[in-house]
C-alpha positions as a Markdown table, in Angstrom:
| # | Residue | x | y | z |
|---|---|---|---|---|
| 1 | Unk | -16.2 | -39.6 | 29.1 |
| 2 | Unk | -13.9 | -42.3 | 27.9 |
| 3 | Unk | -10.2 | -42.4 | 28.8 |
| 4 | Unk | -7.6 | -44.1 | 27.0 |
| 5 | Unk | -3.7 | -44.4 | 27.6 |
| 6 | Unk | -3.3 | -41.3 | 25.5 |
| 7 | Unk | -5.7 | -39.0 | 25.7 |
| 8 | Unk | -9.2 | -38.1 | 27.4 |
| 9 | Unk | -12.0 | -38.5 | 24.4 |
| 10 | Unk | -14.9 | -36.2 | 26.0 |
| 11 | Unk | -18.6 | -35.1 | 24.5 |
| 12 | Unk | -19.6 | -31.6 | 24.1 |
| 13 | Unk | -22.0 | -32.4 | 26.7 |
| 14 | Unk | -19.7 | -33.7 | 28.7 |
| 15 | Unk | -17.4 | -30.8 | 28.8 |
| 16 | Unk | -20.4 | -28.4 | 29.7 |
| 17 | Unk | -21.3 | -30.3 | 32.8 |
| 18 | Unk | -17.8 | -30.5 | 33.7 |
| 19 | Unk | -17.7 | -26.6 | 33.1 |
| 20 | Unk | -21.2 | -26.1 | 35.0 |
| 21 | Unk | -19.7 | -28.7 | 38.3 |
| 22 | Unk | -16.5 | -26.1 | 38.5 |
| 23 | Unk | -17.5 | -22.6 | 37.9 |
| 24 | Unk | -21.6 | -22.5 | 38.0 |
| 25 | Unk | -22.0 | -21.5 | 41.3 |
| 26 | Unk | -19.5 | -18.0 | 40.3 |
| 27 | Unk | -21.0 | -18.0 | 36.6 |
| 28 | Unk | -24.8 | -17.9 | 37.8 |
| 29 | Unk | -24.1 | -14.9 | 40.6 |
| 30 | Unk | -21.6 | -13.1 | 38.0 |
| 31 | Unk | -24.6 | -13.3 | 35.0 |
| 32 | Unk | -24.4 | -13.6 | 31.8 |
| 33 | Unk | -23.6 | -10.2 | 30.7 |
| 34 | Unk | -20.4 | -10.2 | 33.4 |
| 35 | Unk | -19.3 | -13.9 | 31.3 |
| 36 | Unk | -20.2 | -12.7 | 28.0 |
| 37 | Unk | -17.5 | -10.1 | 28.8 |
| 38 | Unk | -15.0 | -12.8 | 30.2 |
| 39 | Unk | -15.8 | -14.8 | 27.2 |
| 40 | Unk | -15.1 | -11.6 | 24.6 |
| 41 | Unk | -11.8 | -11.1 | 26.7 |
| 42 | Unk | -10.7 | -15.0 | 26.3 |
| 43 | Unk | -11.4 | -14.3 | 22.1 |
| 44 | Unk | -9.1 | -11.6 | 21.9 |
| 45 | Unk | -6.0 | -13.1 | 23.9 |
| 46 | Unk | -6.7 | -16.3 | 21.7 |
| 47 | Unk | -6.6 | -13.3 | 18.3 |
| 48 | Unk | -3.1 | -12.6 | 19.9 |
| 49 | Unk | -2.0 | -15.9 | 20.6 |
| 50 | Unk | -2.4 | -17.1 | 17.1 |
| 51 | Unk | 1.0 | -15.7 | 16.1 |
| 52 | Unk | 2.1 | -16.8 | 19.2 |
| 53 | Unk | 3.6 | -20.6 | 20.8 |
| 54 | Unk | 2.1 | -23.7 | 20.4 |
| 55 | Unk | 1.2 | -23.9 | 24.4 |
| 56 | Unk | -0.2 | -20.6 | 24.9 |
| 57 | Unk | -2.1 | -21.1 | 21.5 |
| 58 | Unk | -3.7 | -24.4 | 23.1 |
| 59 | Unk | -4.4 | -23.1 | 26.3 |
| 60 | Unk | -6.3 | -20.1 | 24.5 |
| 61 | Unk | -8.6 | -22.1 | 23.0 |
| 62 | Unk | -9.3 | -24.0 | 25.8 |
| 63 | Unk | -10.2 | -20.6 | 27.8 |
| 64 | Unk | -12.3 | -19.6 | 24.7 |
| 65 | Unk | -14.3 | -23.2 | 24.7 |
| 66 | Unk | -14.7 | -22.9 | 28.6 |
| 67 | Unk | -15.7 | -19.6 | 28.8 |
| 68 | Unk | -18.7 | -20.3 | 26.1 |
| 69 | Unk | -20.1 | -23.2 | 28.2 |
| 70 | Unk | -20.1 | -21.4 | 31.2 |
| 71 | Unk | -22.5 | -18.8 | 29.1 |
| 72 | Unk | -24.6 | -21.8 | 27.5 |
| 73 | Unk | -24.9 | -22.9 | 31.2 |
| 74 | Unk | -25.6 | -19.6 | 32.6 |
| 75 | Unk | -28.5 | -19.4 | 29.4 |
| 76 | Unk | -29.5 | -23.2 | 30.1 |
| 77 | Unk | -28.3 | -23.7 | 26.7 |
| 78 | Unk | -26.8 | -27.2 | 25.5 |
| 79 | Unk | -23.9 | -26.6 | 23.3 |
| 80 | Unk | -23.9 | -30.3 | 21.8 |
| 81 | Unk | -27.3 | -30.5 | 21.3 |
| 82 | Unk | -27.8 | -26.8 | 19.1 |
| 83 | Unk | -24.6 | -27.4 | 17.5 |
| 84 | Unk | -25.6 | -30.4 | 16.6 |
| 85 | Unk | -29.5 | -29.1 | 15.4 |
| 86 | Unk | -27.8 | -26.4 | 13.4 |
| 87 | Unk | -25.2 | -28.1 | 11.5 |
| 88 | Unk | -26.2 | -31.5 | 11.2 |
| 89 | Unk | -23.3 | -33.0 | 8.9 |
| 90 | Unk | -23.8 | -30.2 | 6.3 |
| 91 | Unk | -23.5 | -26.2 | 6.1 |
| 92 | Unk | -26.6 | -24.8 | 7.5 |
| 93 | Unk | -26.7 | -22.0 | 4.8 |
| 94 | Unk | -26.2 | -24.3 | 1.5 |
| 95 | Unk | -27.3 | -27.5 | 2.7 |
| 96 | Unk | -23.5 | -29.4 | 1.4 |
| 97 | Unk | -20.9 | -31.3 | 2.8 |
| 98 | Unk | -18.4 | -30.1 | 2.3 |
| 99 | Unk | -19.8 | -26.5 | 2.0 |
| 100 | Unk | -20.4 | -25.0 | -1.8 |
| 101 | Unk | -21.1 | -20.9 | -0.4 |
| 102 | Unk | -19.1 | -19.0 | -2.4 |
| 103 | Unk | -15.9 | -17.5 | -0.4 |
């Protein structure tokens, strides 16, 4: 993790260990279906925070990205490392940066 005066610049890797230090000893007794549900909760209130403020907006999305590495780390799944696999600077289904499917 690298700080700077501004801001706190962070891998996806990073963030998931973080994620898997604060909340892995609930997420691993809850299971995954239990924080698959949390996680499906956390997606809609960020659907109806999207016509909402700024903040609550932000914090959404942070809810959302927490809650889905607490499931990768309940799967032993690493988030960088298959996001990185699948998408590999081009879209997975047509191969083109930036993507050419049709809309």
């Amino acid at each position: 993790m690298k700080v700077t005066p501004r801001c706190v610049v962070m891998h996806i890797r990073e963030f998931q260990e973080m994620m898997r230090q604060l909340y892995y000893h609930k997420d691993s007794k809850r299971g995954f279906e239990k924080t698959f549900e949390w996680l499906v909760e956390e997606v809609a209130e960020l659907g109806e925070a999207l016509t909402g403020d700024r903040k609550t907006l932000e914090n959404e999305f942070a809810d959302v990205i927490a809650w889905l590495a607490s499931l990768a780390n309940v799967m032993d799944v690493d988030l960088e490392k298959a996001a990185i696999t699948k998408y590999a600077n081009k879209c997975p289904k047509c191969e083109k940066t930036p993507c050419q499917c049709p809309v």
